[in-house]
Each structure stands twice: as C-alpha cells, then as structure tokens.
C-alpha positions in Angstrom: -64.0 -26.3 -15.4 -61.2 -24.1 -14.1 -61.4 -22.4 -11.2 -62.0 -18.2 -10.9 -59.0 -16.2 -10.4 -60.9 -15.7 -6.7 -60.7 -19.2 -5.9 -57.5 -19.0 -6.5 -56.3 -15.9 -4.5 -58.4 -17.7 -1.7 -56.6 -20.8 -2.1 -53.7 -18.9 -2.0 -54.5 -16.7 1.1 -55.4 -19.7 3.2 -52.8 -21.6 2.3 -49.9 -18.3 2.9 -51.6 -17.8 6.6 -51.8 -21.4 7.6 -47.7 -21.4 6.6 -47.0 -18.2 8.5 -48.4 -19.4 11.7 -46.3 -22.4 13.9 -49.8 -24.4 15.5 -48.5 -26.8 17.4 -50.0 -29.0 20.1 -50.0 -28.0 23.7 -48.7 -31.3 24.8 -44.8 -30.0 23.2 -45.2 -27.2 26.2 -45.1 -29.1 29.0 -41.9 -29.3 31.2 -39.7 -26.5 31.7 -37.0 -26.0 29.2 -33.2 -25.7 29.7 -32.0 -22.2 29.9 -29.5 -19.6 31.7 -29.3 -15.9 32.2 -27.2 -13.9 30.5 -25.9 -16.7 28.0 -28.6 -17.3 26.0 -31.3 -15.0 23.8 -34.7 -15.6 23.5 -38.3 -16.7 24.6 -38.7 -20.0 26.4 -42.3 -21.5 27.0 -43.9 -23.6 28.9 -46.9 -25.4 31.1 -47.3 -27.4 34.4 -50.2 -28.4 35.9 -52.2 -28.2 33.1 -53.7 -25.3 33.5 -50.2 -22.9 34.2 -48.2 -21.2 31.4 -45.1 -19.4 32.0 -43.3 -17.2 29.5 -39.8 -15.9 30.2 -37.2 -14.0 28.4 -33.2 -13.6 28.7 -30.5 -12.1 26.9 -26.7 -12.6 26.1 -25.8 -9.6 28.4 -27.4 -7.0 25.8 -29.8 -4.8 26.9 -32.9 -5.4 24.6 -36.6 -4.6 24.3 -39.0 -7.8 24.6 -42.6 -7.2 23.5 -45.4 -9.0 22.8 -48.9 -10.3 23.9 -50.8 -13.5 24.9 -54.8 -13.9 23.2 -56.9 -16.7 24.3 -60.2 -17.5 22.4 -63.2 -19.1 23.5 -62.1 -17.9 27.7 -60.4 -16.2 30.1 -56.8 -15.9 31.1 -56.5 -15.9 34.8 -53.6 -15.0 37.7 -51.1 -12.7 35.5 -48.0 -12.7 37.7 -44.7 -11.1 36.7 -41.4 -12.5 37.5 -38.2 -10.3 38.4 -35.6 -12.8 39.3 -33.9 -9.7 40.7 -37.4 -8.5 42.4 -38.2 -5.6 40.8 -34.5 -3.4 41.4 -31.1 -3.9 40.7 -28.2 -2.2 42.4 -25.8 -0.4 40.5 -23.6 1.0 43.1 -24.0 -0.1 46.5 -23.9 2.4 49.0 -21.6 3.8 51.6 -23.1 4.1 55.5 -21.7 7.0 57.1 -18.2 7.2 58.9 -16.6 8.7 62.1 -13.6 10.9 61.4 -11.2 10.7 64.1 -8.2 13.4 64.3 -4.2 12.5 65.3 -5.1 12.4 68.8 -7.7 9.9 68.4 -10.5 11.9 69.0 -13.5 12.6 67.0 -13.7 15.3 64.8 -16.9 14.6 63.1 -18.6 12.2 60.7 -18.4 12.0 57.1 -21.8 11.5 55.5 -22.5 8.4 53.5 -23.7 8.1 50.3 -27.4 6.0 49.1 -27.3 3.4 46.9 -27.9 4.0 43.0 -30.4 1.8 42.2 -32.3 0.8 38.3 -35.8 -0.1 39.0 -37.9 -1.8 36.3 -40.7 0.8 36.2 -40.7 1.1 32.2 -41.8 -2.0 31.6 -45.5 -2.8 31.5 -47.0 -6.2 32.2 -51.1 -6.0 32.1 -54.6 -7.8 31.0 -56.2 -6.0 28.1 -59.7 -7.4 28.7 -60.3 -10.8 30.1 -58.8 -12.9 26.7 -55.2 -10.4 26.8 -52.0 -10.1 28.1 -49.9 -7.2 26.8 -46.0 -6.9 27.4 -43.1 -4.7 26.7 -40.3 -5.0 29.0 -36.3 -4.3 28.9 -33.9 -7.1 29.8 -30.1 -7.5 30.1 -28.5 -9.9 31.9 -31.1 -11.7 33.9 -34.4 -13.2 33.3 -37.9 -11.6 33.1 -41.2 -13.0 32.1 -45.1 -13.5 33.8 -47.0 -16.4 34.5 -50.5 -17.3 34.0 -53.7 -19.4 33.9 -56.0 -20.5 31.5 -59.7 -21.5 32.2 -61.0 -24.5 31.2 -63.2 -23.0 27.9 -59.9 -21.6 26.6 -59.6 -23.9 23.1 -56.5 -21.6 21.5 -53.4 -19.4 23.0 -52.5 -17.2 20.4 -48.2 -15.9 21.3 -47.2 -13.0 19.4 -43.3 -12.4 20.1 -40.8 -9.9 19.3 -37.3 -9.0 20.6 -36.1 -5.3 19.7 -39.5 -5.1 18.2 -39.0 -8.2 15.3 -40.6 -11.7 15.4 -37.7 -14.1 15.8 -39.1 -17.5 15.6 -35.4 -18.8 15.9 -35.1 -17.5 19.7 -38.3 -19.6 21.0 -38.0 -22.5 22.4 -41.0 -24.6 23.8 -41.1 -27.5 26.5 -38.5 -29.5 27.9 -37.2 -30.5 25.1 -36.4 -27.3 23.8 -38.0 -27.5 20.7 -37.4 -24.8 18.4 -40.3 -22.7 16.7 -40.0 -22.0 12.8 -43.0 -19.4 12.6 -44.5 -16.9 14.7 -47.1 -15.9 15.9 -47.5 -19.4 17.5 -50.9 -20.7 17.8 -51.4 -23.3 20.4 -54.4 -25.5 19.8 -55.6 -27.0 23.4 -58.8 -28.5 22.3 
C-alpha cells in the first residue's frame, strides 16, 4: 500500500518544522556565558537558580535594533525586569556649570551661564508582558549591553525565544549557557519538563 499524497505533505510538514526549530534541553542554559560590550554581537542566554532566565544583547559598536519575544506554555512568566547597564541614559556631552567672569582689575564682571548636559535616554525601546505567558521586546543598542530578566513558575513545561537583530533571526549570534554553545535554528524551543 503506498501512502496518499496527504500523508506525505504531512510527513513532510512535520518533519520541515521539527528541523526549523533548535529544542534543546534547559540543562545547556545554566551558567552565564562569556561575553563583552561592544566586541561582540548577539543574544546570550541563560538560567540560575532554576527558576531565573536572563536574556541580554550587545553589539560590535553598531547601533542596531534587537526584537523579539519570550512565550511560555502551560504557566506564567513572572518578575520581568529590564537591565540598562548604563541605567536607563547615556551622556553625550557633559555639561558646563556656570563661570564667574572676572575683568583686568580682578573684579567681577558677571557670570557666564553654563550649559546642561545632552543626554540620550532609552525611551524608544519597549520591554512588556503581553498576557501572563508573554514578553515582547524591541530595543536599540550600541555599544553596551541591554536585556530583561525573568521567572518562570513551576507549571511552565516550554519557553518558546523568538529572536531577531535588525529585524532577521540570526541563529549564529545566540549563544546559550556557560559554555557558549551556539544555536543553529531559531525560534528556540526550550523543553523544561
């Protein structure tokens, strides 16, 4: 008996998405991998604790857009916090406090005004919980790290990462654990039951 050209295309279908994902065990997450600002490019992943997952992001100096989200299946992710190793603003050009001007005599003559600092603040990017299973992301990074933290409840059986720098999965530019291993396929599914 031969099987149906819809056997087939489902053979075929389940066999293209199971090849398209990276499922890998959670146990490759935990310790904290190797990783510098503003030398190296990409995602980096990992757990402590057990029940903690961090997620950060650098670049080589380039200014590029990270997005992405976080779904968990069968619970709840809990405690979203961001990280700004630079706490939220930069400064661009520090600022000059205000200065006495004194005349050839030595005498004051009046006082120059100063100047405020020129600051970038990090109010485009967006870090939030779509429902109680959802973290949604889009941030802009250059020369430092960014990411988010966050817990898992103990009915979570699945974290399902979904990637992208400059809005394209790069499955190159992840790297899990503290052994840095590489991910060939995204979206990475992370089977913790």
């Amino acid at each position: 008996m031969f099987p149906t050209a819809r056997t087939v295309l489902t053979t075929l279908t389940v066999l293209t998405a199971q090849q398209l994902t990276a499922q890998v065990p959670a146990a490759r997450f935990d310790g904290r991998p190797a990783f510098a600002e503003g030398i190296d490019l990409g995602y980096y992943l990992w757990r402590d604790e057990g029940d903690t997952w961090h997620v950060r992001w650098t670049t080589m100096g380039q200014q590029r857009r990270f997005t992405g989200s976080v779904n968990a299946e069968g619970g709840e992710l809990k405690n979203l916090k961001r990280i700004d190793v630079e706490t939220e603003r930069r400064v661009l050009y520090p600022g000059r406090p205000a200065r006495v001007v004194r005349g050839p005599a030595g005498r004051v003559r009046g006082v120059r005004p100063g100047r405020a600092p020129v600051v970038a603040s990090k109010e485009q990017d967006h870090f939030e919980k779509d429902g109680d299973a959802r973290i949604v992301f889009a941030a802009l990074t250059d020369d430092d790290i960014d990411g988010f933290d966050f817990k898992v409840d103990k009915d979570v059986t699945m974290l399902r990462f979904v990637l992208n720098v400059e809005g394209r999965e790069r499955p190159g530019s992840v790297e899990i654990g503290a052994n840095n291993t590489k991910i060939n396929n995204l979206p990475l599914i992370v089977r913790l039951r």
